[in-house]
KEZA-330532 format. One record per residue (C-alpha): residue in three letters; x, y, z. Coordinates in steps of 0.5 Angstrom, whole numbers, plus 500, padded with zeros to 3 digits. Last residue first. Layout:
+------+------+-------+-----+
: rest : east : north :  up :
+------+------+-------+-----+
:  ala :    X :     Y :   Z :
...
+------+------+-------+-----+
% end
This chain:
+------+------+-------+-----+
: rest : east : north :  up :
+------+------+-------+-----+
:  unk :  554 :   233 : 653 :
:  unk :  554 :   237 : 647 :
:  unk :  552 :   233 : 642 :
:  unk :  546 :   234 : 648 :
:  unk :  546 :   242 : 647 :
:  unk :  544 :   241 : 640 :
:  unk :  540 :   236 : 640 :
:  unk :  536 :   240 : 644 :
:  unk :  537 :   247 : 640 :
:  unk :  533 :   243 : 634 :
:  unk :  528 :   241 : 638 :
:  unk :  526 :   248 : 640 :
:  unk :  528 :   250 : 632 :
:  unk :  524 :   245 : 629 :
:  unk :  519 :   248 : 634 :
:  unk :  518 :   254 : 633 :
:  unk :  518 :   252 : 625 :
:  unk :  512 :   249 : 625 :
:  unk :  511 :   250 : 617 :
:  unk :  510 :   242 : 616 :
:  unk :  517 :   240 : 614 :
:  unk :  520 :   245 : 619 :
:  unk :  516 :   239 : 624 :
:  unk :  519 :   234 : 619 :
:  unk :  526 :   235 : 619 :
:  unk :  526 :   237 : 627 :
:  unk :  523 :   231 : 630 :
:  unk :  528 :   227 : 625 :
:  unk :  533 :   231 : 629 :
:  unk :  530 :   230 : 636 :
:  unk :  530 :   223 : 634 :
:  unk :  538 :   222 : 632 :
:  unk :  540 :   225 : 638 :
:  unk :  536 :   221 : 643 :
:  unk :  539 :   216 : 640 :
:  unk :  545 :   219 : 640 :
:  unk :  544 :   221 : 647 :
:  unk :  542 :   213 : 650 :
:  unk :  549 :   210 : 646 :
:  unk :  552 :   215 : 650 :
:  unk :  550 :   213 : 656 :
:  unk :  547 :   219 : 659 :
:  unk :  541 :   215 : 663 :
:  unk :  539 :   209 : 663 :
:  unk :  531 :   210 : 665 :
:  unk :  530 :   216 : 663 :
:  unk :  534 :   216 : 657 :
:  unk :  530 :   210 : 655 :
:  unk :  523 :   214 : 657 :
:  unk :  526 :   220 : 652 :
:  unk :  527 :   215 : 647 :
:  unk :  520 :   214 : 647 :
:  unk :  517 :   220 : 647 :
:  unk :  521 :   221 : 641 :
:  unk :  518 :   216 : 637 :
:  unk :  512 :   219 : 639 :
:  unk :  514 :   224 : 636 :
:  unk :  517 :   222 : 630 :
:  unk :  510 :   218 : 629 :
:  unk :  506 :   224 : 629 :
:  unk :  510 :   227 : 624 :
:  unk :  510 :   222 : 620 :
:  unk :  502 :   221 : 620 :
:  unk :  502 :   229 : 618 :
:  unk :  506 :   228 : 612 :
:  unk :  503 :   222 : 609 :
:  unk :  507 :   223 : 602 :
:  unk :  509 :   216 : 601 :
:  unk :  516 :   217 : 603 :
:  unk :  514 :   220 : 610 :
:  unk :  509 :   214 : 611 :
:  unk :  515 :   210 : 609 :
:  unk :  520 :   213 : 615 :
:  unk :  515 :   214 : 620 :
:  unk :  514 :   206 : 620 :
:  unk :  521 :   206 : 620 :
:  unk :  521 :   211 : 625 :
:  unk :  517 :   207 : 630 :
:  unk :  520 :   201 : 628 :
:  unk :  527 :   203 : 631 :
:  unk :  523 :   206 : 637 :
:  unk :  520 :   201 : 639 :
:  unk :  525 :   197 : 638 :
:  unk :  529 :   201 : 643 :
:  unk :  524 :   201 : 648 :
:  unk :  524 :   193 : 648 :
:  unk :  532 :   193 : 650 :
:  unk :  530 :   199 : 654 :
:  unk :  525 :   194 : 659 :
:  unk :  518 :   199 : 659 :
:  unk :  513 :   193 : 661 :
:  unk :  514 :   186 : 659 :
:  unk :  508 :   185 : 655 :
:  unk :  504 :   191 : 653 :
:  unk :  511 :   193 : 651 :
:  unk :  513 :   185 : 647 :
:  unk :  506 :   188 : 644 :
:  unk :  508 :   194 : 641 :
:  unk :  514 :   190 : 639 :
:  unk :  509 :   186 : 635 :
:  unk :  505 :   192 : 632 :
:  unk :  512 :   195 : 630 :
:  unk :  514 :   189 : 626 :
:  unk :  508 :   189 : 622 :
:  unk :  508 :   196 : 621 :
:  unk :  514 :   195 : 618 :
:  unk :  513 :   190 : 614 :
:  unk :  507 :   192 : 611 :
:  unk :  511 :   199 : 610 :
:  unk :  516 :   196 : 606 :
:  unk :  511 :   194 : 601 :
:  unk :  509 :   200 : 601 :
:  unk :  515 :   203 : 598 :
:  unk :  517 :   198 : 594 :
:  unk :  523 :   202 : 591 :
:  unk :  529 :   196 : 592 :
:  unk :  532 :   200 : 598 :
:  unk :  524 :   199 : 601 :
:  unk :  523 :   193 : 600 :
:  unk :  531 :   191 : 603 :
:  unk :  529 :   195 : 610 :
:  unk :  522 :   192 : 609 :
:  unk :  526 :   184 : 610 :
:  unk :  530 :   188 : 615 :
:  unk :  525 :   190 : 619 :
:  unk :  520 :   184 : 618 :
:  unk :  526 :   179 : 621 :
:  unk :  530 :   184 : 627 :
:  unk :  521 :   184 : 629 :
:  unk :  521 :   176 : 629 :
:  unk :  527 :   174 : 632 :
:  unk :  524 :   180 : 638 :
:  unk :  518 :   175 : 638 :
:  unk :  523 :   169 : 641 :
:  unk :  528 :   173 : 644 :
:  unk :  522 :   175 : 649 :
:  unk :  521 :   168 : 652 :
:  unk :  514 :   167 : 651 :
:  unk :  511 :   166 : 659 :
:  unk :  503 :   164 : 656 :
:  unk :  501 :   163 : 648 :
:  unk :  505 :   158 : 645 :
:  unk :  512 :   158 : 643 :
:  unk :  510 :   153 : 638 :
:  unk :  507 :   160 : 633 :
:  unk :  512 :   164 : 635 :
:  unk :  518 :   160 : 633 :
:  unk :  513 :   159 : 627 :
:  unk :  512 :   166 : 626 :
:  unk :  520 :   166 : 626 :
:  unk :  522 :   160 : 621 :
:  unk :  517 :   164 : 616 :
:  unk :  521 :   171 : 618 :
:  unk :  527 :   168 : 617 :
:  unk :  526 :   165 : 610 :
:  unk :  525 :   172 : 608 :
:  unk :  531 :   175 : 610 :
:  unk :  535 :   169 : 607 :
:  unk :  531 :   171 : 600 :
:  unk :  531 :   178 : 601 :
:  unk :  539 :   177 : 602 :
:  unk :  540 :   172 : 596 :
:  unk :  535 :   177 : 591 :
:  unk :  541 :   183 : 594 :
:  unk :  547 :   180 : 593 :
:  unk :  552 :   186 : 593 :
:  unk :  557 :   182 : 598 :
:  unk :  554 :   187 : 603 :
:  unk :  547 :   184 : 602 :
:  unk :  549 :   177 : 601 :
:  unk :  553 :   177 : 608 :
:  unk :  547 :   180 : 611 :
:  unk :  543 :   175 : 609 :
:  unk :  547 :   169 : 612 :
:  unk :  547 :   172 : 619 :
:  unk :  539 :   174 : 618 :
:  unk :  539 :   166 : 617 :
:  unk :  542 :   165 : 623 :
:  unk :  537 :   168 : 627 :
:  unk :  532 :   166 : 624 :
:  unk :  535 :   158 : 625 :
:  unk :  536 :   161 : 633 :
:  unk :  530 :   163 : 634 :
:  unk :  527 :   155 : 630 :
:  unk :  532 :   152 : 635 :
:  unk :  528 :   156 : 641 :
:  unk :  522 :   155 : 639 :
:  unk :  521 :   148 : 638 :
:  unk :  519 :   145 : 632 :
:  unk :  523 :   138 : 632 :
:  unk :  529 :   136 : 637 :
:  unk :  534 :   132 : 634 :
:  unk :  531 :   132 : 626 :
:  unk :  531 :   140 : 627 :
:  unk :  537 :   139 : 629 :
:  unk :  540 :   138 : 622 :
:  unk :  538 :   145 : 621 :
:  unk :  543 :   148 : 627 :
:  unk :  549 :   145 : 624 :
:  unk :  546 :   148 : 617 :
:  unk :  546 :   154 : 620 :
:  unk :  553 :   155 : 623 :
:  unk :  556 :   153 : 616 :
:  unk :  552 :   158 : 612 :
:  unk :  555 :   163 : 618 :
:  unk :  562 :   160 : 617 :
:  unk :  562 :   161 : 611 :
:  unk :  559 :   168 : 610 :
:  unk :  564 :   170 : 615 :
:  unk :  570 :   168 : 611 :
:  unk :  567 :   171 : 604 :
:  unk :  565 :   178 : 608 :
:  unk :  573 :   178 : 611 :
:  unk :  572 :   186 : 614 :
:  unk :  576 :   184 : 621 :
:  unk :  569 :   185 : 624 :
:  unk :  565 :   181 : 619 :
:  unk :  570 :   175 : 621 :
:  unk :  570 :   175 : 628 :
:  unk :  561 :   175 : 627 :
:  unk :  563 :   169 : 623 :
:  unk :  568 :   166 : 628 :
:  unk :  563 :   167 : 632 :
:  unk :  557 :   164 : 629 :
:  unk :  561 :   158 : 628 :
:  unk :  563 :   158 : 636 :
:  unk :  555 :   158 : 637 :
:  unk :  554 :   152 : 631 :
:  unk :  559 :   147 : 634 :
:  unk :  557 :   148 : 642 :
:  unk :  550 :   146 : 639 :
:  unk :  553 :   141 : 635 :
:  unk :  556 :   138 : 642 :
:  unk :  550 :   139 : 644 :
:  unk :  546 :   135 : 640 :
:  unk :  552 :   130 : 640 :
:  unk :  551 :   128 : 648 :
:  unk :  559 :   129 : 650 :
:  unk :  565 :   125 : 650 :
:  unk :  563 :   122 : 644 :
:  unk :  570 :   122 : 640 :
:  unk :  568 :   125 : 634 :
:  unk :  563 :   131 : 636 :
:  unk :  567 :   133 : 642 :
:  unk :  573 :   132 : 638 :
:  unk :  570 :   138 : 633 :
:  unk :  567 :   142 : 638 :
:  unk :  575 :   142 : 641 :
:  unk :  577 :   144 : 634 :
:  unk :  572 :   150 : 634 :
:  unk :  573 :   152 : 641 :
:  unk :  580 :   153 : 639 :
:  unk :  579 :   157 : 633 :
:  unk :  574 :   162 : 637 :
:  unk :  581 :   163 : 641 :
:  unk :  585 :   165 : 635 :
:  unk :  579 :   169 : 633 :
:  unk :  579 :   173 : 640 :
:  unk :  586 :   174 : 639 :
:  unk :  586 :   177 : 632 :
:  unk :  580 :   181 : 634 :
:  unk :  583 :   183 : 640 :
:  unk :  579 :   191 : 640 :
:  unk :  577 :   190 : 648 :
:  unk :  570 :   186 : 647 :
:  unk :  573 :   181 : 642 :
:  unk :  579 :   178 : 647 :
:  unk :  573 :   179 : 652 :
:  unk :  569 :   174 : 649 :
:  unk :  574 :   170 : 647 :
:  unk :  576 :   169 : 655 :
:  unk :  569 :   168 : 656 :
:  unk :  567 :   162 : 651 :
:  unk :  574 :   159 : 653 :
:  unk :  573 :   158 : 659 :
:  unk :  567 :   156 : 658 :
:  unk :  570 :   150 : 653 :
:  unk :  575 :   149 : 658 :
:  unk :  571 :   147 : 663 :
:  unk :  567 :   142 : 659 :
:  unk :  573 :   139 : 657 :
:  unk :  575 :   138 : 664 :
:  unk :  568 :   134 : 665 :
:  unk :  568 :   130 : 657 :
:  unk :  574 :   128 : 661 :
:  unk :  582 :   129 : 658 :
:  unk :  586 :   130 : 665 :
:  unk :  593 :   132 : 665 :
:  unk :  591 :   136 : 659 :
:  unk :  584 :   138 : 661 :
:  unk :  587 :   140 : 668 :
:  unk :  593 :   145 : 664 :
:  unk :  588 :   147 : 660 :
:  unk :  582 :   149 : 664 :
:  unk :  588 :   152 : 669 :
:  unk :  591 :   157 : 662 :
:  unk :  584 :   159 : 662 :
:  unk :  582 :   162 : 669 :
:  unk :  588 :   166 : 668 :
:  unk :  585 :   168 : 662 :
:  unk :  579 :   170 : 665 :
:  unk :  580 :   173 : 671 :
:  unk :  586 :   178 : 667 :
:  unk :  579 :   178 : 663 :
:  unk :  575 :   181 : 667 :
:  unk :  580 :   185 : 670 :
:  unk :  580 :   189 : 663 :
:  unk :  572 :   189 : 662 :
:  unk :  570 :   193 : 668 :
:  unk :  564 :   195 : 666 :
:  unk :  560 :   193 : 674 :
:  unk :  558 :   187 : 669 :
:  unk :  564 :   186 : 667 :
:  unk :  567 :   185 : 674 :
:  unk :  561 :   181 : 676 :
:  unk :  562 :   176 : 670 :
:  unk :  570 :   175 : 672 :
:  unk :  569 :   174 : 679 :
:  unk :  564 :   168 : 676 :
:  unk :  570 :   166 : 671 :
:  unk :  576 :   167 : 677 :
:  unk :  571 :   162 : 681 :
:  unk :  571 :   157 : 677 :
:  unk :  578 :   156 : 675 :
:  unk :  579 :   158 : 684 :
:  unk :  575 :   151 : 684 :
:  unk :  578 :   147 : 678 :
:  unk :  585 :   149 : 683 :
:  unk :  581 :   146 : 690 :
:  unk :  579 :   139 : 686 :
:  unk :  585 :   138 : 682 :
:  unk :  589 :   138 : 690 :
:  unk :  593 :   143 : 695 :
:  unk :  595 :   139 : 701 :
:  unk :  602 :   143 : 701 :
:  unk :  597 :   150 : 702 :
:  unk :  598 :   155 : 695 :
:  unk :  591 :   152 : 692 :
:  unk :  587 :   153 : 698 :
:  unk :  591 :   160 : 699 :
:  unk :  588 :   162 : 692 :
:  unk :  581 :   160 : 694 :
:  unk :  581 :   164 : 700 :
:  unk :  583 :   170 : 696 :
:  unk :  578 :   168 : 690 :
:  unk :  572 :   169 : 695 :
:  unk :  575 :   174 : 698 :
:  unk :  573 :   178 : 692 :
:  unk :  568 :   174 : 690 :
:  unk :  563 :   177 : 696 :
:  unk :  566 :   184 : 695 :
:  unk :  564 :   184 : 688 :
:  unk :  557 :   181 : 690 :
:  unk :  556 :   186 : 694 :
:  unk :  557 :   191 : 690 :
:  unk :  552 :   187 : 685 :
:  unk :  547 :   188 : 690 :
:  unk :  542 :   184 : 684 :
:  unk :  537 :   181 : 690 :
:  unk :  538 :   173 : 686 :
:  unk :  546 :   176 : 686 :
:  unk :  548 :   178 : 692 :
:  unk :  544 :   172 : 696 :
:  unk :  549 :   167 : 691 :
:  unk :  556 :   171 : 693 :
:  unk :  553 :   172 : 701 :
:  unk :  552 :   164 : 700 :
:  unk :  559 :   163 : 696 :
:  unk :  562 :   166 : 702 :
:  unk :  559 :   162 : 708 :
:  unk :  562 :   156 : 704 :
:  unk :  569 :   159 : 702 :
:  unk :  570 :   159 : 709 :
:  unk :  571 :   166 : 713 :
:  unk :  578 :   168 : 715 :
:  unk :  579 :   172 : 708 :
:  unk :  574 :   176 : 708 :
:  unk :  575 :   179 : 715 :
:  unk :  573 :   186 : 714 :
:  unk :  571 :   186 : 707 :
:  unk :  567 :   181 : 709 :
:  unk :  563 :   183 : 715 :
:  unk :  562 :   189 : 711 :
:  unk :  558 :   184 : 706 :
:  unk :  554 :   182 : 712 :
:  unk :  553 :   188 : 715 :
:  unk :  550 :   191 : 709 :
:  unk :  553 :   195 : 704 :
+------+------+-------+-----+
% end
């Protein structure tokens, strides 16, 4: 910790909240997230004793809504989700006491992120029911947004359509395919309209790929699988054209990345309908993309992630259509990637059971191609990191 944030923990609640959010704004541009945490710590101190003080006013409880949400995000950063949300819920129940004595597009602004974060936390922490009950709200409040022209009504179509994929994503998890279809559908056509608002930009024709793969995935799992290749199709259309409008310099990554989630699961559906080579040309596809967000972005896990998933697909269908020695040699490499993320993260265990999964697929095919020394040696390490 630096002199500064030492300063802080010290005498934190004798300095101004001016001089705290500035050491809270400098901590977060370098990434020092503990100081950061102190920073907003004292922060949300001399807040609360604003609001407890006889001059106390709107402006002063408004602002400790504000910095309980901001206290909230660092403690979910540091993975500290269940004080995160005690700030968000109280951060909530101030929003809708402002919002209440003071119905402004201002106040329902405040509301509406309020409860973006508390839901969010609700579902993060097992609270389906509860999260749903607030993604519930945020619909009705969209939907008085829309009609009474408190807020520009692109964005309030925005807001209309984020908390309809929500109520969606709510809805799978609960298992309730039929209402997740709906809100998903809902959500998409919302976004659709759009395209009247803004035309062909990337972003807009991301999130319609995205919404697309929602639907789709709510036909697969509903047995219909020609509606699901369908939606998946149409996803990656709306993806090459994202990608097409984005140009050709400072892509944002989401955009591309709409286009690999798009190809594999249209190979995915290929290849459990038996078109093999049909969903190899999607996969390779997709691998060469992400290869290419590799070249771009460097070796971020997110993007070490898809490239490991495309390589074992694409290992996969070469395994499938008799190309041993192809396979092979794309599980090693696949390997090598997951051993770069475990490198980079560490020993989450997301991070070892993928690991895990590529040491075993490294195992199968090499005792498939007679080396035998090493499926056993790629073997016994999987064996030790279950272990761990």
């Amino acid at each position: 910790m630096d002199d500064h944030a030492g300063q802080v923990a010290a005498t934190g609640q004798q300095l101004t909240p001016q001089n705290l959010e500035r050491l809270a704004k400098l901590a977060r541009e370098r990434g020092d997230l503990d100081t950061l945490l102190t920073a907003l710590d004292a922060l949300v101190s001399v807040s609360r004793e604003r609001v407890a003080s006889a001059t106390s006013g709107v402006a002063d409880l408004g602002h400790l809504a504000a910095v309980l949400i901001e206290h909230g995000d660092a403690l979910l950063d540091h993975g500290r989700a269940a004080p995160a949300q005690e700030n968000y819920e109280e951060a909530l129940r101030i929003n809708r006491h402002l919002a209440t004595a003071d119905r402004s597009p201002e106040s329902e602004h405040r509301l509406g992120v309020s409860l973006e974060r508390a839901g969010a936390a609700r579902a993060a922490l097992g609270d389906l029911v509860g999260a749903l009950d607030i993604q519930t709200e945020c619909l009705a409040l969209a939907h008085r947004l829309l009609a009474d022209g408190g807020s520009p009504a692109p964005q309030a179509r925005q807001r209309l359509a984020n908390t309809l994929e929500k109520i969606g994503d709510l809805r799978q998890q609960q298992g309730d395919t039929t209402a997740a279809l709906d809100a998903y559908t809902e959500a998409l056509e919302v976004r659709r309209g759009l395209l009247s608002v803004y035309g062909d930009v990337a972003p807009l024709l991301r999130d319609i790929s995205r919404g697309l793969l929602d639907v789709g995935d709510m036909l697969r799992l509903r047995g219909d699988a020609a509606g699901a290749l369908a939606r998946y199709a149409e996803g990656v259309t709306t993806a090459r054209r994202a990608l097409a409008v984005a140009g050709g310099t400072d892509i944002d990554p989401t955009v591309p990345r709409a286009l690999f989630h798009s190809l594999s699961l249209v190979g995915n559906m290929r290849y459990d309908q038996g078109d093999v080579a049909g969903a190899l040309e999607s996969f390779a596809e997709s691998l060469a993309l992400v290869r290419w967000l590799r070249t771009e972005y460097g070796e971020h896990p997110t993007v070490l992630r898809d490239l490991s998933v495309g390589l074992d697909k694409v290992a996969g269908a070469k395994e499938a259509l008799g190309d041993l020695p192809a396979a092979i040699e794309g599980f090693e490499e696949a390997l090598g990637v997951e051993r770069r993320r475990h490198q980079i993260v560490g020993d989450r265990p997301e991070i070892l059971r993928d690991l895990v999964w590529a040491l075993e697929q490294v195992a199968r095919v090499r005792a498939a191609g007679g080396d035998a020394a090493g499926a056993q040696a790629a073997g016994r390490e999987a064996l030790s990191l279950r272990d761990r």
